[in-house]
N, C-alpha and C positions, 0 to 999 in steps of 0.2 A: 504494500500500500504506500503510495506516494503523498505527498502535504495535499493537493489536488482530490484526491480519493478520498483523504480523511477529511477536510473540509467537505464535501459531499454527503458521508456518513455522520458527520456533526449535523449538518442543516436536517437531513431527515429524522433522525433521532430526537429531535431538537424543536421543532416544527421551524427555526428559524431559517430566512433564506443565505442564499450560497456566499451571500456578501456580508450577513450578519455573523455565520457560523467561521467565516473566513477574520473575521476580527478578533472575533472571542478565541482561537485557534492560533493566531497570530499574538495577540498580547500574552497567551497562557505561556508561549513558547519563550518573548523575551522578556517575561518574567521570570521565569527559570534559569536562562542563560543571564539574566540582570546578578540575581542571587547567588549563584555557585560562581561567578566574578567576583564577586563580591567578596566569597571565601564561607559562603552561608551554604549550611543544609537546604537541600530540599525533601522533605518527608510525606509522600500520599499515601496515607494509608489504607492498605492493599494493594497496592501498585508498586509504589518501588522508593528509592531514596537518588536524589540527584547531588553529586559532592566533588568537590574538587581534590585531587588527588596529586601530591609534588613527585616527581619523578629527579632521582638525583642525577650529577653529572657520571657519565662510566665511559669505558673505552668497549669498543665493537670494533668487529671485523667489514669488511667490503666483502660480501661472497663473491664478487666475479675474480676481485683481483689478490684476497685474502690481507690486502693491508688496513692495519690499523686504523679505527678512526675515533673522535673524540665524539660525543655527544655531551652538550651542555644539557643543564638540568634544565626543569620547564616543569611543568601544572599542566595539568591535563585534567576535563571531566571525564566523572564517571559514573556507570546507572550500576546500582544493583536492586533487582528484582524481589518484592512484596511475597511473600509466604502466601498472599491470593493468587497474586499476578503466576508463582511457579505451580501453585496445584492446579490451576487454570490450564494450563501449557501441557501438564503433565497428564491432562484427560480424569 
């Protein structure tokens, strides 16, 4: 399912139209991404948790040419999955 598909499945669920469901879908998402910028949890519960997670600096390899490389540290988000959201999944 693509943003396009699930705005669609918003509006019908929803009774709202494609341009209403396409806001509320739009703001949900950079309020989410506003927050774990931020360095804040995000917690739905039964769904999942959205959080920012630091990755430290380490050395790696190039698999084509096996030499050495540096990666600097960075943040990165990350979801992990509601105890609904996996029995959901899991049938």
């Amino acid at each position: 399912m693509n943003r396009t598909e699930l705005i669609k499945a918003v509006a019908e669920k929803s009774a709202l139209s494609q341009k209403q469901a396409a806001v509320v879908v739009e703001n949900v998402f950079s309020t989410i991404v506003d927050a774990v910028s931020a360095g804040e949890n995000v917690s739905i519960l039964g769904f999942g948790t959205f959080e920012k997670k630091h990755r430290d600096a380490r050395t790696g390899r190039n698999p084509a040419t096996g030499e050495a490389m540096e990666f600097a540290a960075s943040d990165t988000p990350a979801f992990k999955a509601g105890k609904a959201f996996k029995e959901k999944v899991n049938g």
